[in-house]
ZAKOLLUM-133656 format. One line per 10 residues: their letters; for each residue x, y, z of C-alpha. Coordinates in nm, 2 decimals. Layout:
N
A) X Y Z ~ ...
//
This chain:
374
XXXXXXXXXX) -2.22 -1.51 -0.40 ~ -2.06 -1.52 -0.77 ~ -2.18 -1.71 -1.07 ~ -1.94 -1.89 -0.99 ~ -2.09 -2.02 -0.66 ~ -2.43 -2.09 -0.79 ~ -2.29 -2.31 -1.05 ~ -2.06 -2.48 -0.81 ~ -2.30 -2.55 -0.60 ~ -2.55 -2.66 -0.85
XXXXXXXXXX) -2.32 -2.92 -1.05 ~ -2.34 -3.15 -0.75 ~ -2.55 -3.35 -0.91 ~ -2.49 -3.57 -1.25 ~ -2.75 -3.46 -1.55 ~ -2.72 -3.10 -1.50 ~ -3.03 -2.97 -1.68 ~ -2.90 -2.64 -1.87 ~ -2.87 -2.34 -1.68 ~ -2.91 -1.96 -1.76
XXXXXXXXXX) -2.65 -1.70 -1.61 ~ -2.83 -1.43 -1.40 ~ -2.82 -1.17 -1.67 ~ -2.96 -1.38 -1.97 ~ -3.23 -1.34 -2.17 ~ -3.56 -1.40 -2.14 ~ -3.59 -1.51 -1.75 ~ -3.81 -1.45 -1.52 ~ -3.86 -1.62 -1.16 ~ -4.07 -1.86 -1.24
XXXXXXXXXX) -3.83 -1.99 -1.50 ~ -3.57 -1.99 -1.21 ~ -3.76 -2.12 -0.94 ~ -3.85 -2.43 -1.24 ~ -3.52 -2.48 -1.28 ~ -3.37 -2.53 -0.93 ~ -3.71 -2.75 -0.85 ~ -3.59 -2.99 -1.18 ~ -3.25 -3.01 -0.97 ~ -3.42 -3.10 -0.66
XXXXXXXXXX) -3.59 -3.34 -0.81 ~ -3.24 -3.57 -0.94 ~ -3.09 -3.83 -0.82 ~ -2.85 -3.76 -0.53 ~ -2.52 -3.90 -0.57 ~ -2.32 -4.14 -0.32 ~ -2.14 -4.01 -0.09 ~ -1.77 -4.05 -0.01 ~ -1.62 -4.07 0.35 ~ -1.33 -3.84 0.41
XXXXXXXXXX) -1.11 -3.83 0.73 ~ -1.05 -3.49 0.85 ~ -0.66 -3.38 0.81 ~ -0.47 -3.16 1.08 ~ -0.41 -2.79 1.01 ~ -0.08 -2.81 1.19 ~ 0.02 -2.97 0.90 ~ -0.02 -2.66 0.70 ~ -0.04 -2.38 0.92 ~ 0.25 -2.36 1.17
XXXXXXXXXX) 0.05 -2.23 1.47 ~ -0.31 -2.18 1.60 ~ -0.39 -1.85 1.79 ~ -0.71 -1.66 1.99 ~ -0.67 -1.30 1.91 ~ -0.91 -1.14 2.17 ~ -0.87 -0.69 2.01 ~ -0.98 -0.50 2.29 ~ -1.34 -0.31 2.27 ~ -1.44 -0.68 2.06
XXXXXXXXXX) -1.70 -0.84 2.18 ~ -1.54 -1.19 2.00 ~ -1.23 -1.45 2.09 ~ -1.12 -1.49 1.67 ~ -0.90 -1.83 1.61 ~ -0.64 -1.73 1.38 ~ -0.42 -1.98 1.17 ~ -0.04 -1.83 1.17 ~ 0.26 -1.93 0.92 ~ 0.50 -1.65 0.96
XXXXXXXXXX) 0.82 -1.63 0.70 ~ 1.10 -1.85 0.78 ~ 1.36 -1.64 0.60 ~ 1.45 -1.25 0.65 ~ 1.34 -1.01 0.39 ~ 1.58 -1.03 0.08 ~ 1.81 -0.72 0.02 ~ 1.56 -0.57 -0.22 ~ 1.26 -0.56 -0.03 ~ 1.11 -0.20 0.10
XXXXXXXXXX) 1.00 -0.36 0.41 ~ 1.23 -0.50 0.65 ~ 0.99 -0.63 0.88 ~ 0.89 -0.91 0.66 ~ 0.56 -0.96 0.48 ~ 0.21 -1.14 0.57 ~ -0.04 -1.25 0.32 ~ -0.35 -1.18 0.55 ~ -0.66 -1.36 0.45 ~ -1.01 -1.32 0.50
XXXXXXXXXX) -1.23 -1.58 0.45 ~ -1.61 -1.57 0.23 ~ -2.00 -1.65 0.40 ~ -2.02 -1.95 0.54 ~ -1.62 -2.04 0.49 ~ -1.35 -2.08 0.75 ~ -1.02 -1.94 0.78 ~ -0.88 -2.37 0.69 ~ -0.96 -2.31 0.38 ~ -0.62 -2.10 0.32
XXXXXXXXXX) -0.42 -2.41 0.45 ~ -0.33 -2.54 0.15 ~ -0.28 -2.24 -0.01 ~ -0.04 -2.09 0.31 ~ 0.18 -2.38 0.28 ~ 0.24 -2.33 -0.12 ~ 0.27 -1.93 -0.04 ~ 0.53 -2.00 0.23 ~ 0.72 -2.27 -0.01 ~ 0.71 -2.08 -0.32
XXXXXXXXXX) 0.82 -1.74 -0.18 ~ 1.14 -1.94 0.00 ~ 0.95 -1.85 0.32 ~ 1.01 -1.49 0.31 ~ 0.62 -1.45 0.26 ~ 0.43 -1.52 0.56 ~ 0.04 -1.54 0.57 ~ -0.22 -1.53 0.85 ~ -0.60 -1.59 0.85 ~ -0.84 -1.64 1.15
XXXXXXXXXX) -1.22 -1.72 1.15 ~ -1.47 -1.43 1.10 ~ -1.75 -1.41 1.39 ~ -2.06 -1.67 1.32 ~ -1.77 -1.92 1.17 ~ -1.53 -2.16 1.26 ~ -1.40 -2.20 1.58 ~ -1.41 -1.77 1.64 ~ -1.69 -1.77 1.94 ~ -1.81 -1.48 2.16
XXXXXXXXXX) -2.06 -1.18 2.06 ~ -2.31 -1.17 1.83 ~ -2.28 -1.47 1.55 ~ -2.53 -1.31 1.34 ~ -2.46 -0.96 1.30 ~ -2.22 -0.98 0.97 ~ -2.29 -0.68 0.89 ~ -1.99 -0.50 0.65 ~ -1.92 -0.22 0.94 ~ -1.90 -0.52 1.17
XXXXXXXXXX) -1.67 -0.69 0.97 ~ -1.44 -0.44 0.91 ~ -1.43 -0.31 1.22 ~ -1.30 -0.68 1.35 ~ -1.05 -0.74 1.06 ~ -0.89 -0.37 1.14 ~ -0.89 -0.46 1.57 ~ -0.72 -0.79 1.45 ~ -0.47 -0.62 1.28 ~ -0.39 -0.39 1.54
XXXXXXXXXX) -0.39 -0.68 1.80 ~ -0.17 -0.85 1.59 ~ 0.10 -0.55 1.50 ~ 0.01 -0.30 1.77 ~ 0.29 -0.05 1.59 ~ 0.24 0.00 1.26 ~ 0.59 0.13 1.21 ~ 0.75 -0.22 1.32 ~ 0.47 -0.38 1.14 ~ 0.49 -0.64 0.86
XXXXXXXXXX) 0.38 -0.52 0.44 ~ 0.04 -0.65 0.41 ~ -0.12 -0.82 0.12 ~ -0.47 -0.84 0.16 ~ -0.67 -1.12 0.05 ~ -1.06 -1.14 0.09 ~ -1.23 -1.47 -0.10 ~ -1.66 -1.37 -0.20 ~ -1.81 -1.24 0.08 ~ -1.43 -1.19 0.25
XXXXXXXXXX) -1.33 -0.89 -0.02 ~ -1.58 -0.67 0.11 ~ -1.44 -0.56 0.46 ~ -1.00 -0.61 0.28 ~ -1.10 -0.36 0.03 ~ -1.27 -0.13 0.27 ~ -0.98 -0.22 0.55 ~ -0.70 -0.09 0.28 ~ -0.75 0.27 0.35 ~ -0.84 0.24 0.70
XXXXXXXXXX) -0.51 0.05 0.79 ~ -0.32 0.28 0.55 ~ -0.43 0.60 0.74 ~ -0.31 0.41 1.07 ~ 0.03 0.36 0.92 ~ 0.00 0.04 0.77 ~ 0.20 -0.08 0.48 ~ -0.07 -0.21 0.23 ~ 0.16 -0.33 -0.03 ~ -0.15 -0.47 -0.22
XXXXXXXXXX) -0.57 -0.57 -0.24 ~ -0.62 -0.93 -0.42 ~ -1.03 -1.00 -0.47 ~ -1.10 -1.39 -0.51 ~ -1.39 -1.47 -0.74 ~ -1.63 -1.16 -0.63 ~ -1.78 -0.91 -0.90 ~ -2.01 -0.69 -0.79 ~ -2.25 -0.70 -1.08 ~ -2.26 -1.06 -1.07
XXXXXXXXXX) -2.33 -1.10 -0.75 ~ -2.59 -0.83 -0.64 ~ -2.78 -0.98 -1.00 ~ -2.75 -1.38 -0.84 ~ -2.86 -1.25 -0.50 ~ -3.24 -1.32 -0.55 ~ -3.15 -1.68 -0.59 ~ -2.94 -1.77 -0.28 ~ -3.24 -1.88 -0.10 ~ -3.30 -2.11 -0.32
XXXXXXXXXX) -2.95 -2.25 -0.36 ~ -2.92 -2.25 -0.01 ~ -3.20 -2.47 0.06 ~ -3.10 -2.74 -0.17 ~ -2.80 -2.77 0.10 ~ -2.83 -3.05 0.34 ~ -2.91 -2.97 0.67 ~ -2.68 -3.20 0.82 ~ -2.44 -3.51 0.80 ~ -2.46 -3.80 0.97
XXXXXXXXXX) -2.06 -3.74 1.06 ~ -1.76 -3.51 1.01 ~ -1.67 -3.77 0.72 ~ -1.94 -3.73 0.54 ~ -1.96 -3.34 0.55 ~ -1.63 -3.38 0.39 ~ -1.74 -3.67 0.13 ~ -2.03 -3.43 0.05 ~ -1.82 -3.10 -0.02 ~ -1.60 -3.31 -0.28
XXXXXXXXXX) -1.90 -3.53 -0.40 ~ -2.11 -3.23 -0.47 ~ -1.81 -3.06 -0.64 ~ -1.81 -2.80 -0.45 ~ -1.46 -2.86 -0.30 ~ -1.29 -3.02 -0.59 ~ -0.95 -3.08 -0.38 ~ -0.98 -3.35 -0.14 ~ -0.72 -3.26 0.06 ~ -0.84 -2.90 0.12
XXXXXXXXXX) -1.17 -3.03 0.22 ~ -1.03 -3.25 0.50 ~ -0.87 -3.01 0.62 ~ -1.11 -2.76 0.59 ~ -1.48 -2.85 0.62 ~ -1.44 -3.00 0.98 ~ -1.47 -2.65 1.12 ~ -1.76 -2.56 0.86 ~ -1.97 -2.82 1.10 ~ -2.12 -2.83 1.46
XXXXXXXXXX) -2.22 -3.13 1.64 ~ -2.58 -3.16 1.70 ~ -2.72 -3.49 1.89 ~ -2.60 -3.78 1.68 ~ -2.54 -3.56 1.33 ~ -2.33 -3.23 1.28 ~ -2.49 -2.95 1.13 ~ -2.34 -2.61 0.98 ~ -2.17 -2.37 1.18 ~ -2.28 -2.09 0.99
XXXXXXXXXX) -2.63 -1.99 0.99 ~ -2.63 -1.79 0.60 ~ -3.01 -1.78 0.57 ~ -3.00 -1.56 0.86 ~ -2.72 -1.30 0.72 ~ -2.91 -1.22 0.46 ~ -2.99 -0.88 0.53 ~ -2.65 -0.82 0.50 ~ -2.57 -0.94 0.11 ~ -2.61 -0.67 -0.07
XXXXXXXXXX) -2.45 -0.46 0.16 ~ -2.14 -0.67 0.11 ~ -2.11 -0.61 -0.28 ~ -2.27 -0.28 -0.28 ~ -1.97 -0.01 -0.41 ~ -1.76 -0.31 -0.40 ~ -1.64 -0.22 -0.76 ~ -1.53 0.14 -0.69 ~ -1.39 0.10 -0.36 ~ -1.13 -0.18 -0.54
XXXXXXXXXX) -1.04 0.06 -0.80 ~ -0.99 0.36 -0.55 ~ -0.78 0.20 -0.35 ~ -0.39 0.30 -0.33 ~ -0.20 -0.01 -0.39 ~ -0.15 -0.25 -0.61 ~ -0.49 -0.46 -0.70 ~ -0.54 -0.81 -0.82 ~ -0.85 -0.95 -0.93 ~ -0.88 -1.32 -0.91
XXXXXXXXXX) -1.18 -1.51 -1.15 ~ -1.26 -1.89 -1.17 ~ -1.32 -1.91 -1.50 ~ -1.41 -1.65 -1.72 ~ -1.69 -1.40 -1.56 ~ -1.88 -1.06 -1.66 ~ -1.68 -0.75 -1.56 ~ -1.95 -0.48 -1.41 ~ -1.87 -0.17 -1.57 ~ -1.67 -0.03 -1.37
XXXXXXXXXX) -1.42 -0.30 -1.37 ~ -1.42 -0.29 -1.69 ~ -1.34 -0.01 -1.75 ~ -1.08 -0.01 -1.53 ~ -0.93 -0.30 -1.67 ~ -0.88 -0.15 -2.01 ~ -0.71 0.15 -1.83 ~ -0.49 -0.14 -1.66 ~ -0.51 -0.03 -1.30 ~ -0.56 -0.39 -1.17
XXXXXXXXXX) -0.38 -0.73 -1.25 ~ -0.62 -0.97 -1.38 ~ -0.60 -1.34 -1.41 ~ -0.86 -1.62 -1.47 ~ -0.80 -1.95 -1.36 ~ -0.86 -2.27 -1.52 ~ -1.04 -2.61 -1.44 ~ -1.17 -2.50 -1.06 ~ -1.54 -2.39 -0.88 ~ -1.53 -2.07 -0.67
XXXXXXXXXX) -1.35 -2.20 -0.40 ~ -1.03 -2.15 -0.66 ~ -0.81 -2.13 -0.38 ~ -0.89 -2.48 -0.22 ~ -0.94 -2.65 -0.54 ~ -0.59 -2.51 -0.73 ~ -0.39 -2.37 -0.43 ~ -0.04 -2.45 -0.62 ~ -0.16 -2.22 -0.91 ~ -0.34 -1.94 -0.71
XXXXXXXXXX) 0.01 -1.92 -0.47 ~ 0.28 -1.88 -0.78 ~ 0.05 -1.58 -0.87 ~ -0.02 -1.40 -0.55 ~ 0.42 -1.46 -0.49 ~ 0.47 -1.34 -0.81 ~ 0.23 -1.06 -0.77 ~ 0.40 -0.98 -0.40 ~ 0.74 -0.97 -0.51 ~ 0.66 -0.73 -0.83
XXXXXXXXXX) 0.51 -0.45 -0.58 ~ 0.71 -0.48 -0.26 ~ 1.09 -0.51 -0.40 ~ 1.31 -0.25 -0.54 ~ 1.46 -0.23 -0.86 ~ 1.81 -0.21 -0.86 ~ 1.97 -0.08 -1.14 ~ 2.30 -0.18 -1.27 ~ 2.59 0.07 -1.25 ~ 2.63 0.32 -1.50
XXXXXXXXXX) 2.89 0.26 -1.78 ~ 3.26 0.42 -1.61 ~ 3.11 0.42 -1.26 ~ 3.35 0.35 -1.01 ~ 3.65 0.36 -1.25 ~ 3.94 0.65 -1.13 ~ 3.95 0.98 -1.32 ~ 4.20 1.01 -1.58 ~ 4.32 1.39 -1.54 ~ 4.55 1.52 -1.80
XXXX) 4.90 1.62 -1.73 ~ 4.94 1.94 -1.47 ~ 4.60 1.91 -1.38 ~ 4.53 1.94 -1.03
//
């Protein structure tokens, strides 16, 4: 729902006529609604055929978590850490990178990035992700009802399925991508008073200035969409083609569960014209509730966006790690994975290890007494 998105979406095509950020000025909707018709109106591009990749060969297992009192069956995607905690770490039970996915996403699209998490943390850090209701291959209840309560009240029942004691349970770092950092942020304090170790709250490419401002145009970027593909391969060709995948590996293997079949074509899984009701609920406080939460917090742009602000603000009074990466569209973490995992490791290790200190100077040596003394 970023900036970020829009334009991502929008630079599928080649000839880009020049668009205005949500907050410039003059605009008005005609201006807008203009604009997205010129688009329309372009030449599409040719589209490439991808083959759809395995996620066993980046995720080490596949899981139905069924939480009691859920209505849903959620299909998880499990890597857990091939090495014990180091000496230093506060938490002896390990630690999970637990991800939550944005609208219209799927839990695959962390694939890439579990693999370089797992790698570059010398598998002590493991990660986890599953499919929200209405997406991928999560089935059961009602598909349509993403509502923010909703969501939060599945992402805390998976926890709890997952680590029914929170005293044995893995340090958690949360990570919610969009539309996925509304129900981590608000699931931090809610696990915390359940006895969960939140070691820390990392937000993917969601501000929520921008977004509640680029709201009014979803619609319309929506609609510009194709409503289907003649097969898997081209649902893939068209997410790279369109830019707005720009890894081709993350997009075979994770667009094949973005996708239904439907007679002789596959359509999307996700219905997002019909969430709408829920958008603006999903950014809504979204600002304050990161800053308030107690952990460490990491806020993750693709390229350089407007702070709201309260993030601002908060920024210049440092209580959040910032970092803007280069050269990707808002899905950062399938189009840069290697980049985005060296952060979140580096940003894991920094708040879940202990400092040791050296000795002092003379610790450890014997007393010298002097002569006669006892």
């Amino acid at each position: 729902m970023s900036d970020e998105f829009r334009r991502s979406i929008l630079n599928r095509l080649p000839q880009m006529v020049q668009t205005r950020a949500p907050w410039a000025e003059p605009t008005n909707d005609e201006d807008e609604e203009e604009e997205l018709d010129e688009v329309g109106e372009l030449m599409p591009v040719p589209m490439k055929k991808l083959e759809p990749l395995s996620a066993s060969e980046f995720f080490m297992q596949a899981l139905e978590v069924v939480p009691p009192g859920r209505d849903t069956t959620f299909r998880a995607y499990l890597s857990p850490p091939t090495a014990s905690p180091a000496p230093n770490q506060r938490n002896k039970q390990g630690s999970y990178l637990f991800c939550h996915h944005g609208g219209g996403a799927g839990a695959l699209g962390f694939a890439p990035l579990a693999k370089e998490v797992l790698a570059r943390s010398g598998g002590e850090l493991g990660v986890f992700a599953y499919d929200a209701r209405g997406h991928g291959k999560t089935r059961g209840g009602n598909d349509k009802d993403l509502s923010l309560q909703t969501l939060l009240d599945d992402l805390v029942a998976v926890v709890e399925q997952m680590w029914d004691d929170p005293k044995t349970a893995p340090a958690l770092i949360l990570l919610g991508h969009s539309m996925g950092a509304a129900p981590i942020v608000h699931a931090a304090p809610v696990l915390q008073d359940k006895g969960y170790t939140i070691a820390g709250v990392c937000v993917l490419d969601a501000v929520e200035g921008t977004a509640i401002e680029s709201l009014h145009l979803m619609k319309a970027i929506l609609s510009k969409r194709p409503t289907s593909f003649p097969s898997v391969a081209e649902a893939i060709g068209w997410h790279v083609t369109s830019g707005t995948i720009r890894n081709e590996t993350s997009a075979r293997v994770s667009v094949p569960s973005l996708v239904v079949p439907s007679g002789n074509a596959v359509v999307w899984r996700t219905d997002l014209l019909a969430t709408e009701p829920y958008w603006e609920d999903w950014y809504t406080g979204l600002s304050q509730k990161f800053l308030a939460v107690k952990c460490a917090r990491f806020l993750c742009l693709a390229r350089q966006d407007r702070l709201d602000r309260d993030l601002m603000v908060g920024q210049m009074q440092g209580k959040f790690q910032q970092e803007v990466m280069q050269d990707v569209g808002h899905y950062l973490h399938e189009d840069d994975p290697a980049t985005l995992a060296k952060t979140l490791v580096t940003f894991w290790r920094r708040n879940t290890t202990v400092l040791v200190l050296p000795a002092k100077i003379g610790a450890g040596r014997v007393e010298a007494k002097h002569v006669g003394q006892q």
